[in-house]
Structures are given as C-alpha cells and as structure tokens.
LOTILUM-898586 format. One line per field, with one value per residue (C-alpha): residue number from 1; x, y, z. Coordinates in pm, 1 decimal, always signed. Example, Ala and Ser with C-alpha at 12.3 -4.5 7.8 and 13.67 -1.06 7.14 Angstrom:
pakol: (1,2)
east: (+1230.0,+1367.0)
north: (-450.0,-106.0)
up: (+780.0,+714.0)
END
This chain:
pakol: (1,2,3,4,5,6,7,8,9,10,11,12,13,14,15,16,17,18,19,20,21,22,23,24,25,26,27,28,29,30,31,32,33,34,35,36,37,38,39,40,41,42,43,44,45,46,47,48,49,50,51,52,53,54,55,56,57,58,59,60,61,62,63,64,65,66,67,68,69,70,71,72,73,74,75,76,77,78,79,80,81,82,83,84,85,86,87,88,89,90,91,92,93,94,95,96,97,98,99,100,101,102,103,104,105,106,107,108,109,110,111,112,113,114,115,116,117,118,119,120,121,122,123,124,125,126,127,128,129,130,131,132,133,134,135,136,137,138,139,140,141,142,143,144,145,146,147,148,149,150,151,152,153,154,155,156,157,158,159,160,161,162,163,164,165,166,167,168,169,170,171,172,173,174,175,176,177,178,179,180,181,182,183,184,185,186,187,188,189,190,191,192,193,194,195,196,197,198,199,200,201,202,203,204,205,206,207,208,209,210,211,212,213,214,215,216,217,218,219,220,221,222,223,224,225,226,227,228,229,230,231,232,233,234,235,236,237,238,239,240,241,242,243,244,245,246,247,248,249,250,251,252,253,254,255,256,257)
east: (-648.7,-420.7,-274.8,+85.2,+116.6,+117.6,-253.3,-257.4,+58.1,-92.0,-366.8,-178.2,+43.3,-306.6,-473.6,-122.4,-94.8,-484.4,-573.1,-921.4,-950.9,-1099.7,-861.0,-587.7,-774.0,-761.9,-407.4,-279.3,-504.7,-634.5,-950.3,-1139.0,-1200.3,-835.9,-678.2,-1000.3,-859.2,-469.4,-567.3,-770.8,-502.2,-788.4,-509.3,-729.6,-1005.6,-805.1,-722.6,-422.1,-79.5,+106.1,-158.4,-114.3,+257.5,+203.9,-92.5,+136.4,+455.6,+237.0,+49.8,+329.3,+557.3,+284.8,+226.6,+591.7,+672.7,+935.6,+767.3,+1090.5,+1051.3,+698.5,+760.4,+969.2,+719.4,+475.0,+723.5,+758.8,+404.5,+330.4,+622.5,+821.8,+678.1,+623.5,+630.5,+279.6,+338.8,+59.7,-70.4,+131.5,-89.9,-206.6,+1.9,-121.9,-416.7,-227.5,-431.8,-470.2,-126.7,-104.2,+123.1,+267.1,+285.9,+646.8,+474.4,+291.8,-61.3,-76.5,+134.6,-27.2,-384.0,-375.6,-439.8,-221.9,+110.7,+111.4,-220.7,-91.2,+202.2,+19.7,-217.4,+100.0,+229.9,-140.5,-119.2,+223.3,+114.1,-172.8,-12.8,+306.7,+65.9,-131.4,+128.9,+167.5,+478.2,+643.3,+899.6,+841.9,+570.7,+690.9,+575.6,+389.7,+553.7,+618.4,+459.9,+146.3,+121.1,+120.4,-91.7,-353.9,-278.4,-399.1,-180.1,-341.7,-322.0,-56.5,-178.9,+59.7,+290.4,+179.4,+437.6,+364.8,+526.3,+404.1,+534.6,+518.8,+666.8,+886.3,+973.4,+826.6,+897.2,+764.4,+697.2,+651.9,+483.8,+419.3,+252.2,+245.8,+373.8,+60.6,+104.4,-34.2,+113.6,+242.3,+513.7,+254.0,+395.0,+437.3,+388.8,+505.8,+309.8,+142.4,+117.2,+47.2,+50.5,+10.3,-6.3,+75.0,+159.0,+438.0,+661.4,+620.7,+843.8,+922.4,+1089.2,+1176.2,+1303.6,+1497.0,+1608.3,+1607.2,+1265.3,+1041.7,+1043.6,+1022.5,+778.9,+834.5,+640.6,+660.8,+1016.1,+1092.3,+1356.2,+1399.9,+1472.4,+1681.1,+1921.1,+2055.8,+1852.3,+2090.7,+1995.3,+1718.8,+1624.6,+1461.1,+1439.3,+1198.9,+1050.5,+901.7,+706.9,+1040.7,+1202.1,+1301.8,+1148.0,+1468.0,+1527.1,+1632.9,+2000.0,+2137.1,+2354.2,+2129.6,+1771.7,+1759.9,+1661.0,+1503.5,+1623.8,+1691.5,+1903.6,+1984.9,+2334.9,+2167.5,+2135.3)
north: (+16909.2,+16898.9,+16493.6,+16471.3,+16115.5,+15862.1,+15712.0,+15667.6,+15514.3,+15290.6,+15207.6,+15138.2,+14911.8,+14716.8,+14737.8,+14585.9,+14305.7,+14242.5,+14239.6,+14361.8,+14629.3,+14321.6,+14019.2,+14331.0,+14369.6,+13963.3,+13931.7,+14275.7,+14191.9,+14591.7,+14691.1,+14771.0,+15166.0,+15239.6,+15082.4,+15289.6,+15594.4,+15526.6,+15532.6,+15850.0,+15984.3,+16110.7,+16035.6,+16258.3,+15983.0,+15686.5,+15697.5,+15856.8,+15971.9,+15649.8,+15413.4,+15607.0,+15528.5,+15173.9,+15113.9,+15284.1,+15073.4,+14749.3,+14805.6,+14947.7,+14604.1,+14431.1,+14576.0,+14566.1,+14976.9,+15069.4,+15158.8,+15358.3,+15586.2,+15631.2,+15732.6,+15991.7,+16114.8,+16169.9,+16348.7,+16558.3,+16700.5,+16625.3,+16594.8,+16317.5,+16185.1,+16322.9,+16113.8,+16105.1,+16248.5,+16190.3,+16517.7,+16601.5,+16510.9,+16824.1,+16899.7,+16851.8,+17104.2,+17371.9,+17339.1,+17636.7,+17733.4,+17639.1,+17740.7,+17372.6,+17365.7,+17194.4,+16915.2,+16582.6,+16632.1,+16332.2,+16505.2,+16833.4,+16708.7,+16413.4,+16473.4,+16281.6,+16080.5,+15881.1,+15716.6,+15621.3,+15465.8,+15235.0,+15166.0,+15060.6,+14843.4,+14628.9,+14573.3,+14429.7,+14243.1,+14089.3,+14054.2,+13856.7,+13624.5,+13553.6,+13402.8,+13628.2,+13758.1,+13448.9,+13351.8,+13007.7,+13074.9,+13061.9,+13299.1,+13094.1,+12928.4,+13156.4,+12857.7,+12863.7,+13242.4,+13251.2,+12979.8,+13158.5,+13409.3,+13190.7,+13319.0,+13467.2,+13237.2,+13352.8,+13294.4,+13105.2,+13346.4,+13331.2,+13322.0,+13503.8,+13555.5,+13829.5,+13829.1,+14072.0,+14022.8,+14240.2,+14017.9,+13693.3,+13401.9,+13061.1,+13017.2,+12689.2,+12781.2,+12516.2,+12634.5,+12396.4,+12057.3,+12179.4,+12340.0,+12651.0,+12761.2,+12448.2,+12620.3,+12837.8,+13165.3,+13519.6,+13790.5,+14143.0,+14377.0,+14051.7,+14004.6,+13739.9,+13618.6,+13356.4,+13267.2,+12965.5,+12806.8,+12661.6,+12702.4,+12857.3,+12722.5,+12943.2,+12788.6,+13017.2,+12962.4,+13281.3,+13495.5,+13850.3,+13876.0,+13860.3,+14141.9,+13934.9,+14058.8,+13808.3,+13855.8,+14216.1,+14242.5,+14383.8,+14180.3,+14288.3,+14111.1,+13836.7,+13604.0,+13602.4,+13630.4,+13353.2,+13149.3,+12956.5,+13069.5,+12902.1,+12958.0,+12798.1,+13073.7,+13023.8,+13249.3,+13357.3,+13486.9,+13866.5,+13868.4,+13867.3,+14167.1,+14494.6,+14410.6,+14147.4,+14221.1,+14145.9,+14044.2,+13624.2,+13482.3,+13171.5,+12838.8,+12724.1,+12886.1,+12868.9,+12957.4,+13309.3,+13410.5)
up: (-10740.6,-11051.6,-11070.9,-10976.1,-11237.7,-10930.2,-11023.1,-11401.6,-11371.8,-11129.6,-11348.5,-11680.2,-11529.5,-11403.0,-11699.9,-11900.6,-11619.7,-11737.7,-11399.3,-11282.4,-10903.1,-10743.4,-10843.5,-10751.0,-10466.3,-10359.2,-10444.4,-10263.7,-9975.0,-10004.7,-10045.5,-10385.9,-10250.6,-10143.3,-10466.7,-10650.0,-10459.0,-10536.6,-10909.9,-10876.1,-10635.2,-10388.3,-10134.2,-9899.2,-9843.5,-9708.0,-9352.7,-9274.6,-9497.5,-9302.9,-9501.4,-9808.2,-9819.9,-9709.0,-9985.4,-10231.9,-10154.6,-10132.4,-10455.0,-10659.5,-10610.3,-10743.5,-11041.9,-11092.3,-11042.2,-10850.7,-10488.6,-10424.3,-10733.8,-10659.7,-10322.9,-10419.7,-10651.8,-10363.7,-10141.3,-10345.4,-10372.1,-9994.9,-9786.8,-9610.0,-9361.0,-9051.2,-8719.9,-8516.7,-8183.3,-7937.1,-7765.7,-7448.6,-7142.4,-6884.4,-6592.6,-6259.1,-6127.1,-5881.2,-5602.0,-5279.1,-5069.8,-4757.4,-4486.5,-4507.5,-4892.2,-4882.5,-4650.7,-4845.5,-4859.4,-4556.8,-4359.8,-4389.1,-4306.9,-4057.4,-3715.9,-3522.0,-3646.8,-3290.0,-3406.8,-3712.5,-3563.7,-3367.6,-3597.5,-3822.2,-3545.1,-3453.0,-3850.2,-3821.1,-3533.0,-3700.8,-4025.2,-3847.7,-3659.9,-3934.0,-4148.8,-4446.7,-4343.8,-4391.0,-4610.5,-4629.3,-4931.4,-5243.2,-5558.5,-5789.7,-6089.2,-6400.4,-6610.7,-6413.6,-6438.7,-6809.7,-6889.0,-6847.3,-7100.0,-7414.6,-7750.4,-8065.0,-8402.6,-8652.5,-8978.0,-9224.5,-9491.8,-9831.7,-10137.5,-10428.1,-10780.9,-11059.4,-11397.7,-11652.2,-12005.9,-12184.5,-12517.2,-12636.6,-12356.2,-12307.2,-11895.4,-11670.5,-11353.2,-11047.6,-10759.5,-10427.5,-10666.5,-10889.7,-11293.4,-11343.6,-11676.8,-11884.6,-12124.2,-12228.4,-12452.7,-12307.2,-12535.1,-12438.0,-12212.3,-12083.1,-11650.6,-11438.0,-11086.4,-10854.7,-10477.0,-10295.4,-9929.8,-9999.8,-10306.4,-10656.5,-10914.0,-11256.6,-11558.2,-11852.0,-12193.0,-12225.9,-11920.6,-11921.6,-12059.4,-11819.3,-11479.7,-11144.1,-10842.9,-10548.7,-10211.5,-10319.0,-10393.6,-10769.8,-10876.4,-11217.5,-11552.6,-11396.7,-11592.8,-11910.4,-12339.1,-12443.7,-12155.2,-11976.3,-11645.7,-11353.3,-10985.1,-10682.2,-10431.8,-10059.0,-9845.0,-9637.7,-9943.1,-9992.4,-9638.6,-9426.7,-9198.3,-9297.3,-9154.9,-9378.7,-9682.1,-9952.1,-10010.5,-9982.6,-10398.4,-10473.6,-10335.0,-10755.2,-10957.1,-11328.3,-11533.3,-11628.2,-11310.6)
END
C-alpha cells in the first residue's frame, strides 16, 4: 500500500528528539510493535482503527506533532471514525399456534386455576406465620452491603515534560526537588524528556525557543526571545475536562509568558 506521509513523519521527529522505539516505548507507555507499526504505517496489524487513532494521538504529542493535523491526515485516506455498534440480538423463536395464542403460556397450559389459588393462599399462610412477612425487619445497612465489594488500586498520575529545540537555549530542568539538566545548552533540532510524580520545573534563558509537550499537551514555543522563561508543571495539568475554557498551564509563570 502506497504511504500516505503519517509514519516517516513519525519517525523523523524520533530520530531528531534522539530518542530510541524502546525509551519511546517506556515514556509513551506503548508497545515497541505498535509504535514499529505507526512508523511503517501497517495500521492494519494493531488491533482495531479506535487504537490506531488513540496510538496516533498519544504518540504524536510526544514527539511534539500536532495529533490534530495528523488526524486529519488519516481521515482522509481511511475515513472518520465510525461508531462500533454491537450486532442486534435474535428475536424470540415463534413457537406453534394455539387456539389460546392471545392467553400467557401459564394460562394456556395449567390445569386447574382453583389449585393454584389455594396453593397461593397455604403459602401466604405459612409465609405470615413464619415471620417473613413482617415489617419489623429492617434491610441491611448500605455500608455493610458494600463492604464487601473491595475497590481496585488507582495508580498515581505521572507528569511529564518534552522539549525540543528550535534555536540555541540554555535549560534548567528539576524533576521531583531533583536536577536533571543544570543550565546545560540546547542546540537546535535537539529533544528531550522527562517524567516525574510530582512536579517538573523548566527554567529557560530565552523563551520562544524551545516547543513545550506537557502530559501530552503541545503547547508550543511559549514566552518571549528577549525574555527568560520558566514555569512549574504537575500531573493534573492540561488534564482538566473537556468543558473548561482553556487548557490549565503551569503553576509558575515568567514575564514572557
């Protein structure tokens, strides 16, 4: 199938970020294969077109694409997406008429409805005598009845920053009250990234330099050449819901921003 641009565009971007399929792999939390597969755009082998567009989304973010532009890119070779609809179940089996059909199948087939009446009644009877008729008993406590439904883990959020250079920069990086990149210089082209529990701190000489990827969100080039930039990121950030105004920035700011 002729290439439709998606995967070597994929690939440069890795191979500028210097970043190998596996520490991509580790960092995107997707395995070696499917990001092998995006790259070679054998979209056909993963496991379904709503993975494809997820993988796609996920892995373009991180190497600092634009996921939406990409997106479009595949639509247009494949088609939007197109909501799974589970197979409509088979109707009831039309059984033999009957000169009663318009009866319930009880009705049509029990012998007698006095017996049943009386059986009804002794039940009653026993059922009244015995107690469990009684309103005196209480339903058990909605406490007690979910305690015994223990709840699964939830695994703590990650934060995570990517960099990629576009002009010469010098970057501080602090991950979790630890330094990762001690005013070390950026040269163009070059990519980096980091993950931590907590916060990640960036401090830049210059702003405008230097594209942003935060827990997957492409922020840009933010702040301004002729000014120092610097900004503190947690793992809630850019990760608000889809109904708020504007995507949540960093908890520090800087007078480029």
């Amino acid at each position: 199938m002729r290439g439709i641009g998606i995967g070597p565009a994929l690939r440069k971007a890795r191979l500028l970020r210097g970043k190998s399929i596996e520490e991509a792999s580790r960092e995107t939390r997707i395995r070696p294969e499917y990001l092998q597969a995006l790259e070679r755009e054998s979209f056909e082998s993963l496991i379904g077109d709503v993975y494809v567009r997820g993988f796609l989304r996920s892995y373009s973010s991180y190497l600092g694409l634009d996921a939406d532009k990409v997106l479009v890119i595949y639509n247009r070779h494949f088609g939007p997406p197109r909501p799974n609809l589970p197979e409509p179940l088979p109707g009831p089996v039309r059984g033999r008429r009957t000169p009663h059909g318009h009866l319930p199948e009880a009705m049509r087939h029990h012998p007698s409805w006095a017996f049943l009446i009386g059986v009804a009644l002794l039940a009653l009877a026993v059922f009244g005598a015995a107690g469990l008729l009684s309103r005196s008993r209480s339903t058990p406590k909605a406490e007690t009845q979910t305690a015994a439904h223990p709840t699964l883990p939830v695994l703590p959020t990650p934060v995570t920053v990517a960099i990629n250079a576009r002009g010469r920069v010098t970057a501080r990086v602090t991950v979790d009250g630890a330094v990762v990149w001690d005013n070390r210089l950026l040269r163009p082209g070059q990519g980096l990234s980091w993950e931590g529990s907590r916060r990640i701190d960036v401090a830049l000489s210059r702003g405008g330099l230097v594209q942003l990827v935060v827990n997957g969100y492409a922020m840009g080039t933010p702040g301004s050449k002729r000014l120092p930039y610097q900004a503190s990121f947690t793992p809630l950030d850019f990760r608000r819901p889809t109904s708020t105004s504007s995507p949540s920035p960093g908890s520090g700011t800087s007078p480029g921003r």
